[in-house]
C-alpha positions in Angstrom: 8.0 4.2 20.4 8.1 6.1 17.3 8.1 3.7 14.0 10.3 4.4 10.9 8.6 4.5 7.7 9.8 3.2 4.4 8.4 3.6 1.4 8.1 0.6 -1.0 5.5 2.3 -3.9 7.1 3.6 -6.9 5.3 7.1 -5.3 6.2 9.8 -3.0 3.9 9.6 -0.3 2.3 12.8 1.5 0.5 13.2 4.8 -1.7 16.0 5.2 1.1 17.6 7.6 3.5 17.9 4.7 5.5 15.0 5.6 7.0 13.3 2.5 8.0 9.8 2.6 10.0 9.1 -0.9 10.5 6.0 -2.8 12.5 3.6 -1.2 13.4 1.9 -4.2 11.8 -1.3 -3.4 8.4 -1.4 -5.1 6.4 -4.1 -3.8 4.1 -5.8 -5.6 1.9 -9.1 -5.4 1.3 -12.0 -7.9 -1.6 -13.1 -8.9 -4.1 -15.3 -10.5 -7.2 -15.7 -12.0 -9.9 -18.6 -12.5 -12.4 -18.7 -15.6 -15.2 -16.4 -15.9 -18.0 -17.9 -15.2 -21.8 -17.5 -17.2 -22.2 -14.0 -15.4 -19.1 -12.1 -17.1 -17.7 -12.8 -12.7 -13.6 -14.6 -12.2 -12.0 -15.2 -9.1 -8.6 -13.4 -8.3 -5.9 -15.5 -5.6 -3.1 -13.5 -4.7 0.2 -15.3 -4.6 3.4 -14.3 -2.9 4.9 -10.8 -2.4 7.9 -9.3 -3.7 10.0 -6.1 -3.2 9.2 -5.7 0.9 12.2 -6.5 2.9 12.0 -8.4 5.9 10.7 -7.6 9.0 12.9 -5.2 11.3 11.9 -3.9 14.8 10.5 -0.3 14.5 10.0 -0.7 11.0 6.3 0.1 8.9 6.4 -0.9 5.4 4.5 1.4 3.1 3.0 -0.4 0.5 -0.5 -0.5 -2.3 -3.4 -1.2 -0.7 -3.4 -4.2 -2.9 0.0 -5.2 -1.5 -1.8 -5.0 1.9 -5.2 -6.9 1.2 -2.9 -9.9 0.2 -0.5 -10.3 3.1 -1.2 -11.1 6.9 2.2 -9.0 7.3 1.6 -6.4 10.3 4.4 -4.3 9.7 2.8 -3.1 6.1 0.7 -0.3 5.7 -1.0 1.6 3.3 -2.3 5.0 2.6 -5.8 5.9 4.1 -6.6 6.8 0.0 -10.0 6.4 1.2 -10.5 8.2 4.3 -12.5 11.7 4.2 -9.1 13.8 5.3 -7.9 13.1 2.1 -6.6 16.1 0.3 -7.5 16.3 -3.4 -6.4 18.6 -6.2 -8.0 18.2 -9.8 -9.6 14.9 -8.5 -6.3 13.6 -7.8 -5.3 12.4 -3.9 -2.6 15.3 -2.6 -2.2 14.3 0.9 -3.3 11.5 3.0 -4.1 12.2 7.0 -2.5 8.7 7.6 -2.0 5.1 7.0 -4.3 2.0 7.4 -4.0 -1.7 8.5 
């Protein structure tokens, strides 16, 4: 079965085949908090609750940040594989992702 993709980064996102998936409009973003530093300059970070990614829907993958992704248990959101060697960079900047990670 072939998923649908939406968007839910304030980006256009690119795969390396040229396929564009725009902004949604829904920008999904995480809250968060952190503890004291403590005597080595190092604080704690706790994720709190998402906002801007609609609900689940059959067939449906949820672009999102990578830092959306880390701090949901969600299995429908994805995020772009910034990381992974296909990559396409232009002036240090990512172009075009081969794909999406979990």
């Amino acid at each position: 079965m072939t998923k649908k993709f939406v968007n839910c980064t304030p980006h256009a996102i690119m795969l390396n085949d040229g396929t564009t998936f725009p902004p949604s409009g829904n920008v999904a973003r995480v809250s968060s908090s952190f503890t004291d530093f403590d005597a080595d300059g190092v604080c704690t970070v706790q994720y709190g609750d998402l906002t801007g990614v609609p609900e689940p829907q059959d067939g449906v993958l949820y672009i999102v940040s990578a830092m959306v992704l880390a701090a949901s248990k969600r299995a429908d959101l994805v995020a772009p594989a910034t990381g992974h060697p296909g990559c396409v960079r232009e002036n240090g900047f990512i172009k075009s992702v081969p794909g999406f990670v979990r």
